[in-house]
C-alpha positions as CSV (number, residue, x, y, z in Angstrom):
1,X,89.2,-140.9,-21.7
2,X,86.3,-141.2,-19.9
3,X,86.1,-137.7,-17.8
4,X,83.6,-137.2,-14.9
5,X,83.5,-137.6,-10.9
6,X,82.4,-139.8,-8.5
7,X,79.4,-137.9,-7.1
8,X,78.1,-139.6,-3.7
9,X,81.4,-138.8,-1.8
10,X,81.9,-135.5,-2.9
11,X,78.7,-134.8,-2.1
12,X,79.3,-135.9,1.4
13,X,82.3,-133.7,1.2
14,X,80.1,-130.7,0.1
15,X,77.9,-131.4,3.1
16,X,81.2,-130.5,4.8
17,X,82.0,-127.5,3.2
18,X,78.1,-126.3,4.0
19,X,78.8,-126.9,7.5
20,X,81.9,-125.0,7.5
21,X,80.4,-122.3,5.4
22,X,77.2,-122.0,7.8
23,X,79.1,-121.9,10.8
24,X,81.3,-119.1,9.5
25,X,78.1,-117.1,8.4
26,X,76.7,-117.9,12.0
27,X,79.8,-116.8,14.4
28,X,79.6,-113.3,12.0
29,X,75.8,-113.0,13.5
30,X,76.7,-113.9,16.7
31,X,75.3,-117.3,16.8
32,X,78.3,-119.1,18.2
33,X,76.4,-122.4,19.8
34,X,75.0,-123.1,16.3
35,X,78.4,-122.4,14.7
36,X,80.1,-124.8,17.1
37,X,77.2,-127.5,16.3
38,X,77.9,-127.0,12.6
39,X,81.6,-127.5,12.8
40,X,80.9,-130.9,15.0
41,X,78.4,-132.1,12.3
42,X,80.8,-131.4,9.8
43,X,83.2,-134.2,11.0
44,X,80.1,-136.6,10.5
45,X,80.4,-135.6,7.0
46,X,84.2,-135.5,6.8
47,X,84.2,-139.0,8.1
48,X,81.5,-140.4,5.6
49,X,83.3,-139.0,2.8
50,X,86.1,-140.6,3.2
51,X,84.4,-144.3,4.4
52,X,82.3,-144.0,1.3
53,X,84.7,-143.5,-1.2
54,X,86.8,-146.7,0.3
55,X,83.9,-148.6,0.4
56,X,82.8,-147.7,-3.9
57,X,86.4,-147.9,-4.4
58,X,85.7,-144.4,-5.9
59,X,89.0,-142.9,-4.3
60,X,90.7,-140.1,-6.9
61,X,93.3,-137.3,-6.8
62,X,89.9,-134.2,-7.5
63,X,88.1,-136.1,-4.1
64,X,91.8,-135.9,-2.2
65,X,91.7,-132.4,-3.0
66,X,88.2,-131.0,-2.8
67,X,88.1,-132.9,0.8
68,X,92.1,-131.0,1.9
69,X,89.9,-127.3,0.6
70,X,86.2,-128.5,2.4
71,X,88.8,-129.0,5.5
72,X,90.4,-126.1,5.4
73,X,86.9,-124.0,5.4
74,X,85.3,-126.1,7.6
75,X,87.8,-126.9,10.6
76,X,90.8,-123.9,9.6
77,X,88.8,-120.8,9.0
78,X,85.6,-121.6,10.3
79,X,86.6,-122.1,14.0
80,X,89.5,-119.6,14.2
81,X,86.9,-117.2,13.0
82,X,84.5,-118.5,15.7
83,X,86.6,-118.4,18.5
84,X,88.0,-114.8,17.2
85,X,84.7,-113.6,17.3
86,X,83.6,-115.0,20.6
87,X,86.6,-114.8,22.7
88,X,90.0,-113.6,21.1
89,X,89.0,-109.9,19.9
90,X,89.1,-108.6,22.8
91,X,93.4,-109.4,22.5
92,X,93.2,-106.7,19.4
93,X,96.1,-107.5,17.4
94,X,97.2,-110.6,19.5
95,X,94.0,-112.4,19.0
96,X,94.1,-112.4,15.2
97,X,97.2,-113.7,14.8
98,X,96.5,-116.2,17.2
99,X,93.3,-117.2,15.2
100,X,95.5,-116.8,12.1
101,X,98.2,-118.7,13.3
102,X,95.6,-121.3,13.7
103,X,94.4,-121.0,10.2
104,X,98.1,-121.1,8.8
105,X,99.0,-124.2,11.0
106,X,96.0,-126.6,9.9
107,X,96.8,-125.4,6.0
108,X,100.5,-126.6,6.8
109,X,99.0,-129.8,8.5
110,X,96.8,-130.6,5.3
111,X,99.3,-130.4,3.1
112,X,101.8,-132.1,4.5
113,X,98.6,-135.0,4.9
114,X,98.2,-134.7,0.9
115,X,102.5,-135.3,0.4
116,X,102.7,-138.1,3.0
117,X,99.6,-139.9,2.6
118,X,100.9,-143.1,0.3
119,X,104.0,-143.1,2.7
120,X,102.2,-142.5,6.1
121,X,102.2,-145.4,8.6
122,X,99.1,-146.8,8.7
123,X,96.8,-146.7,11.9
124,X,98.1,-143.1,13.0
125,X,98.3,-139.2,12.3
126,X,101.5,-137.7,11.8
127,X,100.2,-134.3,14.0
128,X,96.8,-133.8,15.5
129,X,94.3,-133.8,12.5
130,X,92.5,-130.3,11.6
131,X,89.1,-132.1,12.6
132,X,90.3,-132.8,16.3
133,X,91.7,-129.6,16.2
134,X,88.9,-127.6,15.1
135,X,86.3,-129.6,17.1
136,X,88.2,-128.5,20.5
137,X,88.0,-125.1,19.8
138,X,84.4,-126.1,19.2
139,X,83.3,-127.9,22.1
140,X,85.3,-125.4,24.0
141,X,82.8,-122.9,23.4
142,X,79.9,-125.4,23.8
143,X,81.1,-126.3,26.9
144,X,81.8,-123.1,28.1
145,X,78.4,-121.3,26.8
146,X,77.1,-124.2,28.7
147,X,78.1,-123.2,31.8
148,X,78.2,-119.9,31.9
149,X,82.3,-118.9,31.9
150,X,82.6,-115.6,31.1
151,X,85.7,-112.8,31.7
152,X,89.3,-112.4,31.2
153,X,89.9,-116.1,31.9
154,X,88.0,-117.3,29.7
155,X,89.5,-115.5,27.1
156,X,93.3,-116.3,27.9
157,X,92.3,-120.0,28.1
158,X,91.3,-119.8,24.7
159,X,94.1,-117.4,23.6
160,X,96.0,-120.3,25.0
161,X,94.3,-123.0,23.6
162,X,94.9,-121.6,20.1
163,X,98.2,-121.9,20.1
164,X,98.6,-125.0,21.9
165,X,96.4,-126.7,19.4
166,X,98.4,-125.0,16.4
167,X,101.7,-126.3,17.3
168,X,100.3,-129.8,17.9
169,X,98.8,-129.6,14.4
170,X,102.2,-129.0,12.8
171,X,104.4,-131.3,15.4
172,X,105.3,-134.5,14.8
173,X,103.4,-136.1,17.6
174,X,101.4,-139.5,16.6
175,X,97.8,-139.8,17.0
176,X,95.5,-142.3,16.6
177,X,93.3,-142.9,13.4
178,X,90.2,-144.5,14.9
179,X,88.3,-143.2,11.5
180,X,90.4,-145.8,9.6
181,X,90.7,-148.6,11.8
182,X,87.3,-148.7,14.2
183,X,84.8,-149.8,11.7
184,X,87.1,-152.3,9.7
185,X,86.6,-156.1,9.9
186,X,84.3,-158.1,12.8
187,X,83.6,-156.9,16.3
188,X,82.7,-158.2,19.8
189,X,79.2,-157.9,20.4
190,X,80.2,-155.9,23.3
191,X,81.4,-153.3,21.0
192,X,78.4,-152.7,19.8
193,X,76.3,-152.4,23.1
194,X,78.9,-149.8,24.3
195,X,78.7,-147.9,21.2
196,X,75.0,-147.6,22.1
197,X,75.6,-146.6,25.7
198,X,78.2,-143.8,24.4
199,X,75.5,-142.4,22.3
200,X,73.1,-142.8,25.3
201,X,75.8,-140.6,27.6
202,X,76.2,-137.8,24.4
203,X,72.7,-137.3,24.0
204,X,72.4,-136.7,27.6
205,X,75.0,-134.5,28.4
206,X,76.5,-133.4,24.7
207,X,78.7,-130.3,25.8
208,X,80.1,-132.2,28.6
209,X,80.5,-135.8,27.2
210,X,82.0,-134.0,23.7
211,X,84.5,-131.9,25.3
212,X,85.9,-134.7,27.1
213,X,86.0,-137.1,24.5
214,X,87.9,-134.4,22.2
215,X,89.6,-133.0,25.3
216,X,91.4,-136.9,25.8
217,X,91.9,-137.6,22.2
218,X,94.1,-134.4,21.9
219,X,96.2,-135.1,25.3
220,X,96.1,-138.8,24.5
221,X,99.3,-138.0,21.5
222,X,101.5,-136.3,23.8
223,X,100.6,-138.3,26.7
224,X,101.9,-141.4,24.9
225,X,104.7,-139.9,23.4
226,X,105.7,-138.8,27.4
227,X,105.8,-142.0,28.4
228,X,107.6,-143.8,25.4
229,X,110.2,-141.2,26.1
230,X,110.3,-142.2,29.6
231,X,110.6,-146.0,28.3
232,X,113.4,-145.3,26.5
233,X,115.0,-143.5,29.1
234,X,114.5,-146.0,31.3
235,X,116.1,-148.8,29.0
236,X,119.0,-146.8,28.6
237,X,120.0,-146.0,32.3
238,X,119.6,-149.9,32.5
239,X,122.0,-150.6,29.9
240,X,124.3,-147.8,30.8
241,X,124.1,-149.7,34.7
242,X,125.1,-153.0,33.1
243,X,128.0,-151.9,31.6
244,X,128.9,-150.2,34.5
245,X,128.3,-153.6,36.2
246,X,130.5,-155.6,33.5
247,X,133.4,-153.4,33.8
């Protein structure tokens, strides 16, 4: 047997695990703006990883599994320990275990990723994926460094926060997987001039625009899962109506 790897995604992948790594090593100095940046560029790098290996047909079971441990580092530990440091220590005891909680649920979310992924439906997340996850917590502190929030509030929003993004991590709520879907096959031209404007609004405002973009792809799961269970409610009260009509 031929033994070796395929080195251009991994090395993608390691650029993730660098990210992770340096924003961990920045939110212990303090540094929590460039630790949220690092953990923001690391999807970039997540994202690429993955794309390239597709593209090379260079796909294997040591990528699957280098990728699941750069994840963990890079949007598990990295931005529990960011938002620890910045906001949740000053809970004591109840902020750790929130910030591990958030570590234990995105592990859980991986693996369960690894198990289902030749079963999964394609298109769609089974659970809100680690990077969405991690890059709230993220932008959360851009956003709020950018505007100055400081005090208790602050701190029980992202005590809050915490939890509310472990348990979507682990529930069974369905997401979108734009990663996988928006760059295959031929697009309106259109698409690509409102690409450019979206990069135009970002670079202007990047806290802002980046919070809300990862602010609506994290409500968008439940949202639609609110109103297909209000569908289905609906149809049912109808058909319970026309039997009631029949008899």
């Amino acid at each position: 047997m031929i033994r070796g790897i395929y080195l251009l995604p991994n090395l993608f992948t390691m650029g993730n695990l660098f990210c992770g790594f340096f924003a961990i090593i920045s939110a212990i100095k303090g540094d929590y703006v460039t630790a949220a940046s690092a953990i923001i560029v690391a999807n970039l790098f997540d994202i690429l990883d993955g794309k390239v290996a597709r593209m090379m047909k260079a796909t294997s079971r040591f990528g699957m599994e280098f990728d699941s441990l750069a994840d963990l580092i890079s949007f598990g530990v990295a931005p529990a320990l960011l938002i620890f440091q910045w906001s949740l220590s000053s809970f004591g005891r109840f902020g750790w275990l929130a910030a591990f909680l958030f570590v234990a649920c995105g592990a859980l979310r991986l693996a369960r990723y690894n198990v289902q992924a030749a079963s999964a439906e394609k298109g769609v997340f089974n659970g809100l994926p680690i990077p969405a996850a991690a890059s709230m917590a993220a932008t959360t502190v851009l956003i709020a460094d950018h505007l100055g929030a400081t005090g208790l509030e602050r701190n029980i929003v992202l005590l809050l926060l915490c939890y509310a993004l472990a348990f979507l991590m682990v529930s069974n709520i369905k997401y979108p997987a734009f990663k996988d879907t928006i760059f295959q096959g031929r697009a309106p031209f259109i698409a690509l001039v409102m690409m450019a404007m979206a990069f135009i609004v970002i670079a202007a405002e990047p806290q802002i625009s980046l919070f809300i973009l990862f602010l609506a792809y994290v409500f968008s799961g439940p949202v639609k899962t609110l109103l297909g269970l209000g569908g289905l409610l609906r149809k049912r009260s109808q058909g319970c109506d026309e039997e009631t009509i029949v008899e």
